[in-house]
LUMLUM-342221 format. One line per 5 residues: number of its first residue (from 0); for each residue x, y, z of N, C-alpha, C, CB. Coordinates in pm, 1 decimal. Atoms other than C-alpha are relative to their C-alpha. Glycine has a CB too. Layout:
# LUMLUM-342221
NUM) X:Y:Z:X:Y:Z:X:Y:Z:X:Y:Z ~ ...
# end
This chain:
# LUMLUM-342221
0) 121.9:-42.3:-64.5:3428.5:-966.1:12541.2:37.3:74.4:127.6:-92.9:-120.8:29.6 ~ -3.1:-89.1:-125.2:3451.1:-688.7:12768.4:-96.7:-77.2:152.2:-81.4:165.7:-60.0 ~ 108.7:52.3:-86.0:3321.7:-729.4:13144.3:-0.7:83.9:88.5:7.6:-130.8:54.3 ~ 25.3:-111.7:-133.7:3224.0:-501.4:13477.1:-49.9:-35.9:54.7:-51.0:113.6:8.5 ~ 131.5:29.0:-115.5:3106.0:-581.1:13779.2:-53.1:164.8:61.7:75.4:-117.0:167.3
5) 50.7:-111.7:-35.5:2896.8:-334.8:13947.1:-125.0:-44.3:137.1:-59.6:72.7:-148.4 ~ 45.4:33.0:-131.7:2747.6:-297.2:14294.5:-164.8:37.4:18.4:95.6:82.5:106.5 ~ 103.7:-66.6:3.3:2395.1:-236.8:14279.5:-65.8:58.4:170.1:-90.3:-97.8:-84.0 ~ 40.2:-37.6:-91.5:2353.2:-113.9:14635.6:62.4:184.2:-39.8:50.4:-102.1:130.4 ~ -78.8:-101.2:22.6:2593.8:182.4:14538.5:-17.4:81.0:-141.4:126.8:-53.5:16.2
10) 62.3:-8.2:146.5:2490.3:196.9:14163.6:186.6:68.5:-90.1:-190.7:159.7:-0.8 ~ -90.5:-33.9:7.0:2867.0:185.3:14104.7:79.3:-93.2:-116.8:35.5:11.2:124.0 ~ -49.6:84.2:83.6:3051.3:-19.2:13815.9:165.6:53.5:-36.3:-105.3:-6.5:-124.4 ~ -160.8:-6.3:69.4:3407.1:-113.3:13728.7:21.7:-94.2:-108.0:121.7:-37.8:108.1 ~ -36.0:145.8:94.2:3587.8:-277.2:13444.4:70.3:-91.7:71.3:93.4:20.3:-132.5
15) -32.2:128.7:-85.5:3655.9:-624.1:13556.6:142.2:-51.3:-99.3:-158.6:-134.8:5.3 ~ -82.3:97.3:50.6:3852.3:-808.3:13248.0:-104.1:20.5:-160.1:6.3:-173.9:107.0 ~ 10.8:-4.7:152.2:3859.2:-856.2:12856.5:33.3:-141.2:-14.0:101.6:109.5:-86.9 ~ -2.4:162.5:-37.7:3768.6:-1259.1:12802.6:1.6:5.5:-172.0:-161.1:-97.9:112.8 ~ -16.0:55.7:96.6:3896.3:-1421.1:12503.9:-119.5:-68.2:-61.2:92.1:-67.8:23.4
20) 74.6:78.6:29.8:3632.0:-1532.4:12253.5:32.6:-36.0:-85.8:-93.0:17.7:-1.1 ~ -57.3:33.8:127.8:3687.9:-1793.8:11989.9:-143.9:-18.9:-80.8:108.6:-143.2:5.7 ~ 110.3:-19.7:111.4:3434.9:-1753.2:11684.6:-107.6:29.4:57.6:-30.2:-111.5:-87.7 ~ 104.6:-34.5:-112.2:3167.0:-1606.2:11927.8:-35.6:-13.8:96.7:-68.7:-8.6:-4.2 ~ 57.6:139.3:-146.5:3179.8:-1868.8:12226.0:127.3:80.4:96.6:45.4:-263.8:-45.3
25) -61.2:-22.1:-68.6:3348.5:-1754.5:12496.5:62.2:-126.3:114.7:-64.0:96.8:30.0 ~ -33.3:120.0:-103.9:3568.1:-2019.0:12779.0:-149.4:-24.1:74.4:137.2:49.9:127.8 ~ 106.6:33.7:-70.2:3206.3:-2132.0:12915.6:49.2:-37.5:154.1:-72.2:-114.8:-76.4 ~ -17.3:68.6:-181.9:3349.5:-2324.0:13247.0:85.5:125.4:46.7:115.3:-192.6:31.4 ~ -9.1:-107.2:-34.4:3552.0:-1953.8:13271.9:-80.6:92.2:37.4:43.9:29.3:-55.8
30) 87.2:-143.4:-3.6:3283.8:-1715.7:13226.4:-105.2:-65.7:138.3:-109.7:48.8:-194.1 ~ 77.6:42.4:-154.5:3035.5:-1933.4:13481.0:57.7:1.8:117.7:-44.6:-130.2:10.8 ~ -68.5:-41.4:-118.5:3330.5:-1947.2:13698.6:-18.7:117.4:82.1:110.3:5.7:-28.6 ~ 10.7:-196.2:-70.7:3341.1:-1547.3:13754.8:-116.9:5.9:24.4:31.9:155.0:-106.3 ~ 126.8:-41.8:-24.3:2958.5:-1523.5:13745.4:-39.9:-58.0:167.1:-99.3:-62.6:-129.2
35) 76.4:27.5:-142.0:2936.5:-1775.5:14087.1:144.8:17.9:38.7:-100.6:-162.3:44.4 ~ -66.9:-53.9:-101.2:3233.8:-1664.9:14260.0:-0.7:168.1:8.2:134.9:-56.7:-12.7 ~ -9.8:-148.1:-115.5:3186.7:-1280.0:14253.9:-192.5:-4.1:13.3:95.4:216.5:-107.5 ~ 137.9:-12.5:-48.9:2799.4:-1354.1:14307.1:-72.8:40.7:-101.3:-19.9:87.4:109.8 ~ 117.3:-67.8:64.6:2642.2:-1232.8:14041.6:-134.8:-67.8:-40.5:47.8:51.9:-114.4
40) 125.7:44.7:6.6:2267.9:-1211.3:13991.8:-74.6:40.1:-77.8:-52.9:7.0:87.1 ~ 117.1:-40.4:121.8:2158.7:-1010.8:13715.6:160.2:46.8:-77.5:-168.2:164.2:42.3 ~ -80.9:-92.7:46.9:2373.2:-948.6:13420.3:-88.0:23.2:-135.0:160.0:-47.7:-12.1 ~ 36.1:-49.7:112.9:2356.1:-727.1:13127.9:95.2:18.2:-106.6:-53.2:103.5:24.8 ~ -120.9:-12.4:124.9:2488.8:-807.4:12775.0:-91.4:140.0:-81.0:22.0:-192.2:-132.4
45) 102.8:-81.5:72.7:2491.6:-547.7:12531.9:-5.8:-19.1:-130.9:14.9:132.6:15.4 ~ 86.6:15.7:177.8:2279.8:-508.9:12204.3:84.5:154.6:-85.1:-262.8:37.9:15.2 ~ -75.2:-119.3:79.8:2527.5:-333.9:11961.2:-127.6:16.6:-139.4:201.0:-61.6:-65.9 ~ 127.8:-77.3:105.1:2192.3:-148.6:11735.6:89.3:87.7:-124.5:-118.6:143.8:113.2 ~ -48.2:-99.2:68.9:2283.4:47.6:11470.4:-111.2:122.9:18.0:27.8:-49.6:-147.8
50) 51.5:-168.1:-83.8:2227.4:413.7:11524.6:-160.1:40.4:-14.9:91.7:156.3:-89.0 ~ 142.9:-28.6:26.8:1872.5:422.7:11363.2:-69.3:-91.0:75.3:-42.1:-8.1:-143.2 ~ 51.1:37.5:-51.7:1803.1:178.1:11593.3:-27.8:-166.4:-31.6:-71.1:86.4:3.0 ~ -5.9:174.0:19.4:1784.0:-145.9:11408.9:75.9:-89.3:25.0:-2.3:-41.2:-98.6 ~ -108.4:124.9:-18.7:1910.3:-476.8:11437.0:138.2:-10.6:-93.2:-82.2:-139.1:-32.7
55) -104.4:-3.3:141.5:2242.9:-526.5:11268.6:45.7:-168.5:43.2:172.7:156.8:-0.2 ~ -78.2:132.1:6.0:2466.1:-886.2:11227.2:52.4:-32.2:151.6:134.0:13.3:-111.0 ~ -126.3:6.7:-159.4:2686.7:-791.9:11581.7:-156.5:-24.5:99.0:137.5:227.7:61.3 ~ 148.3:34.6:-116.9:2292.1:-722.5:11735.9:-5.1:-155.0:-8.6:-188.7:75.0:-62.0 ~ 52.1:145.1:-1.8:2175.5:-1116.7:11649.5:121.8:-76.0:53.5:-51.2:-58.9:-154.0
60) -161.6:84.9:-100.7:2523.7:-1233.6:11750.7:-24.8:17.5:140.6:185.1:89.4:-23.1 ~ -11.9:-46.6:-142.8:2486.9:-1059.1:12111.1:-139.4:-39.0:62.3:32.9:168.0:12.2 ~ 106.0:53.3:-76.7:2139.8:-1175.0:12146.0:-13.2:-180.0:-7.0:-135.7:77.2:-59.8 ~ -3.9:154.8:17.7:2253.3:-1548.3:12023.4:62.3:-47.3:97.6:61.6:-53.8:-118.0 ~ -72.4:42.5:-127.1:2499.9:-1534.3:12319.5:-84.9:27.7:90.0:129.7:61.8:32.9
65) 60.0:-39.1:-93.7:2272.1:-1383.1:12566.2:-96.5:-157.4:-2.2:-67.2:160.7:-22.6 ~ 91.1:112.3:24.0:2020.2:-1653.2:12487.1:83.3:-137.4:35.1:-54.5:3.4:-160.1 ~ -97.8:133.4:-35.2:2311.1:-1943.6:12521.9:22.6:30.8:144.4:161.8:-14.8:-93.1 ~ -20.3:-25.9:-130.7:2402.1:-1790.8:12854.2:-132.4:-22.0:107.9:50.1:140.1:-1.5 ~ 85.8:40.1:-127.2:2093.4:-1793.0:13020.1:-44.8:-130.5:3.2:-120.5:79.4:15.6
70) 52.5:139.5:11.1:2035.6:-2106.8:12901.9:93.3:-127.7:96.8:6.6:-33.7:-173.5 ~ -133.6:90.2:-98.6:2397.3:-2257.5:13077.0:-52.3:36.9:151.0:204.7:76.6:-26.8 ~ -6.1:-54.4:-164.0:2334.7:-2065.6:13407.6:-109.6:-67.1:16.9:-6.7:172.5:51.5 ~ 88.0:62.2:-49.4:1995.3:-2208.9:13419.8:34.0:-146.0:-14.4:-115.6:41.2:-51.4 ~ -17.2:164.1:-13.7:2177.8:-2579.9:13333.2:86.5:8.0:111.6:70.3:-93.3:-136.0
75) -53.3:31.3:-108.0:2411.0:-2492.5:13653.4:-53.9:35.0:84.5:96.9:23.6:14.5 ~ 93.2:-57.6:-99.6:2124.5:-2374.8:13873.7:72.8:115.2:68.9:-48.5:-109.3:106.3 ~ -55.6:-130.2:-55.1:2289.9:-2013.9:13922.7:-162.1:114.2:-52.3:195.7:47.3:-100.5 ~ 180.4:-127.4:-2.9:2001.6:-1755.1:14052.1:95.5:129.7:-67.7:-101.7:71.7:245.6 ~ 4.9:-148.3:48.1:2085.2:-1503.0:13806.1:-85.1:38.1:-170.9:180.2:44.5:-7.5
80) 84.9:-34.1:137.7:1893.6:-1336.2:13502.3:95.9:63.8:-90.1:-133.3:106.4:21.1 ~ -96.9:-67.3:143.2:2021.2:-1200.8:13154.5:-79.8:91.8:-49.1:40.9:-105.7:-138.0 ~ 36.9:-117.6:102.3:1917.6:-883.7:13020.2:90.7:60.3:-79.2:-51.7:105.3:59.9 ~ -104.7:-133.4:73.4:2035.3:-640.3:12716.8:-58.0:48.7:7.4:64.2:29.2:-120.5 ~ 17.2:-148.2:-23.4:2069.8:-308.8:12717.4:79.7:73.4:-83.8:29.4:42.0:134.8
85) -60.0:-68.7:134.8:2163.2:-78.1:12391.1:124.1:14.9:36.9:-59.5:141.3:-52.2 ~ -145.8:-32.8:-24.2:2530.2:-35.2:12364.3:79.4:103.2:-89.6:71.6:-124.4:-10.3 ~ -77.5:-110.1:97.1:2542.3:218.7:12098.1:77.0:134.2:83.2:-126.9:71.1:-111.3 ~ -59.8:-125.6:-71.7:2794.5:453.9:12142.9:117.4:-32.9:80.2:-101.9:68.0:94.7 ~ -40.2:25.5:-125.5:2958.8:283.1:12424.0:192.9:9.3:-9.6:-76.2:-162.7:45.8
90) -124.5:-21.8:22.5:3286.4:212.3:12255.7:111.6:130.3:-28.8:-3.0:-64.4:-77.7 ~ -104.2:-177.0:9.7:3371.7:573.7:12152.5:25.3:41.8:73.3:-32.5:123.9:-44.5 ~ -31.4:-34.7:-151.3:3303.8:679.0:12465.8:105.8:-74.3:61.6:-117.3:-22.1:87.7 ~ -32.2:33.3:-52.0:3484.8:415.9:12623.2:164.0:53.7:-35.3:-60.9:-104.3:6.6 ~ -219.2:-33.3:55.4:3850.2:494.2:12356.8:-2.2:131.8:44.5:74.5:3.8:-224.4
95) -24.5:-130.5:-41.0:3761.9:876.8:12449.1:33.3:-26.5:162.6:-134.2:103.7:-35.5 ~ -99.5:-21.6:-119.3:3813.1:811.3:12820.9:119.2:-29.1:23.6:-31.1:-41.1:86.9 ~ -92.1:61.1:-4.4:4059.3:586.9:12830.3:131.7:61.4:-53.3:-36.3:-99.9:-48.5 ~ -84.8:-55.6:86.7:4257.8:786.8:12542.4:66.6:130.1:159.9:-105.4:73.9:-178.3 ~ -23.8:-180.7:-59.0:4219.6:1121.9:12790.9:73.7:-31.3:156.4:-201.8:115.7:31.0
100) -66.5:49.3:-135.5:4289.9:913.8:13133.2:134.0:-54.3:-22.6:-84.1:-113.3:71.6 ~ -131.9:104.1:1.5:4636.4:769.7:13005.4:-52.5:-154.8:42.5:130.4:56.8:127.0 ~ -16.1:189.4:-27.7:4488.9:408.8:13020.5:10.3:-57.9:-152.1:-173.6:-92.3:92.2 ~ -46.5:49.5:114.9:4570.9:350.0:12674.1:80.3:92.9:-119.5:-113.6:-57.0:-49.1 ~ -92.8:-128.6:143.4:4883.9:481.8:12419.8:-53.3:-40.6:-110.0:198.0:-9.2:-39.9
105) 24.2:32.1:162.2:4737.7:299.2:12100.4:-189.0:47.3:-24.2:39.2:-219.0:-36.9 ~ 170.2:-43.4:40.7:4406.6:454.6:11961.3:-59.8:-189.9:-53.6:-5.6:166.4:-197.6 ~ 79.8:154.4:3.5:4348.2:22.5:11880.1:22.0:-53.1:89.8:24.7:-100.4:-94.9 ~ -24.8:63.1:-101.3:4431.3:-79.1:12216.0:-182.6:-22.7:53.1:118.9:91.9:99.4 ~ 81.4:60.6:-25.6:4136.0:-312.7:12326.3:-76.0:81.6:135.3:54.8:-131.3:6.8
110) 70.8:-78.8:-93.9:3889.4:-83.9:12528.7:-136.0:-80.8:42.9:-30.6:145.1:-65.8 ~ 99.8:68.1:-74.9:3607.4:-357.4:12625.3:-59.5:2.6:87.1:11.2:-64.7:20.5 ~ 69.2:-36.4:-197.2:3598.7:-360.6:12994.1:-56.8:133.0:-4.6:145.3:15.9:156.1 ~ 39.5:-154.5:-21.3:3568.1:23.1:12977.2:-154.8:-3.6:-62.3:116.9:123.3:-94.4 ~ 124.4:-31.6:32.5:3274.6:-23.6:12735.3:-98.2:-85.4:79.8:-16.2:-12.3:-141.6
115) 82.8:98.8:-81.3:3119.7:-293.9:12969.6:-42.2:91.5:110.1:82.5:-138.8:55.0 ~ 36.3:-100.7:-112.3:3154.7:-23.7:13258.8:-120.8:98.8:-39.5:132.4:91.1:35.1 ~ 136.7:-92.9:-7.3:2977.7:197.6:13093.7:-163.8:5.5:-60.0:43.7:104.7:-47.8 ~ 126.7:37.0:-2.8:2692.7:-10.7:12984.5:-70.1:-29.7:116.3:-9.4:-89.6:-68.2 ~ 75.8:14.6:-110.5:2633.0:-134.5:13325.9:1.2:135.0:73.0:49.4:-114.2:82.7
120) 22.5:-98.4:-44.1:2653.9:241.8:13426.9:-93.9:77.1:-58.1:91.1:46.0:12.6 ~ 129.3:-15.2:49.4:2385.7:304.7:13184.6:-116.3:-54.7:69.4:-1.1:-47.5:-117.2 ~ 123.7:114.5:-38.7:2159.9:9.3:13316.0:-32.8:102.1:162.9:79.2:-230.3:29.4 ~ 45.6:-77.6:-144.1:2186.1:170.1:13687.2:-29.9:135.1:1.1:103.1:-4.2:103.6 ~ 63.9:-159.9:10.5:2096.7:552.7:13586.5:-131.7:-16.3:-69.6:100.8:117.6:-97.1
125) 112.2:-3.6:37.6:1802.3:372.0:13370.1:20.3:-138.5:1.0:-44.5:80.7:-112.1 ~ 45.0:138.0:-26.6:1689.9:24.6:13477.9:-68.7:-32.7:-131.4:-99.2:-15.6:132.8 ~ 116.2:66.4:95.2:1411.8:30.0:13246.2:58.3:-3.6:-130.0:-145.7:84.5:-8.7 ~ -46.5:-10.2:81.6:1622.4:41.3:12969.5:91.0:-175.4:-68.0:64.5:125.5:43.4 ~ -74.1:127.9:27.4:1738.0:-316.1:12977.3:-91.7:-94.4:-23.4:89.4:-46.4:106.3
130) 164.6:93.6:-16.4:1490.1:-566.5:12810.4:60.5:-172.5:48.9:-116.1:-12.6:-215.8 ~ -3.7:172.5:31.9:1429.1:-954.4:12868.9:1.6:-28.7:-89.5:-83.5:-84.2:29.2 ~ -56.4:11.5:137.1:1620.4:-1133.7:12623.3:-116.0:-58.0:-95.2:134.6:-99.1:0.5 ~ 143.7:56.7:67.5:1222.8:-1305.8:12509.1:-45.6:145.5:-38.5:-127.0:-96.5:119.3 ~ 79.2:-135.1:62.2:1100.8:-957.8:12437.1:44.2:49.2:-105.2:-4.0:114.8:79.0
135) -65.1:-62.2:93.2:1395.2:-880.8:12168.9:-41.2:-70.9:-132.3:145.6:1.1:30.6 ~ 63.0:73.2:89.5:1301.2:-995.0:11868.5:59.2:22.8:-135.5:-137.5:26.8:5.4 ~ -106.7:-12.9:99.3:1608.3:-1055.2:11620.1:-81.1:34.9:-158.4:96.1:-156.8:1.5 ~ 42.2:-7.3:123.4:1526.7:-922.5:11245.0:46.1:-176.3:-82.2:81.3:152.9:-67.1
# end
């Protein structure tokens, strides 16, 4: 699972880290770790759609975690919210920069963070583009 923090005063995002997940679950007492020590207060997972727009298998997966997550942060009383925000696309983009910047020699070298950057660099050029995870409504 890719990750990015991003500064919303600046509307600026970096890749942070690529977190090991085993069968969909990610280290839980890890991932809450990072969320209350760099502060965060709103994050955004993303909804991998298929191109016409529908739900696919990876979508209901990413909204089954989103949904587990806000559910932990609200069992450790951390003030932050969970939104998604479409992610189509994100990965091509992400192996095309990466490929062109020298940050990766293998066309399968794990490009995550990069695609995390540039979902939360989506979310800050269009806010409204990120729903509440109650509004999505898995097929």
């Amino acid at each position: 699972m890719g990750m990015a923090l991003g500064n919303t005063i600046t509307q600026t995002a970096r890749a942070f880290d690529i977190l090991a997940m085993n069968n969909g679950q990610p280290d839980w007492d890890n991932l809450l770790g990072i969320i209350k020590v760099w502060g965060v207060s709103q994050i955004i997972v993303g909804l991998p759609l298929n191109m016409d727009g529908s739900s696919s298998m990876l979508s209901k997966r990413a909204h089954k975690f989103a949904r587990r997550l806000a559910h932990r942060i609200m069992e450790q009383h951390i003030p932050a919210t969970v939104m998604m925000c479409d992610e189509r696309l994100s990965s091509v983009e992400a192996r095309e920069i990466a490929w062109e910047n020298s940050w990766i020699d293998n066309p399968r070298a794990p490009i995550d963070d990069i695609s995390a950057c540039i979902l939360l660099s989506t979310y800050f050029s269009d806010p409204d583009s990120a729903l509440a995870i109650d509004a999505i409504k898995p097929d």
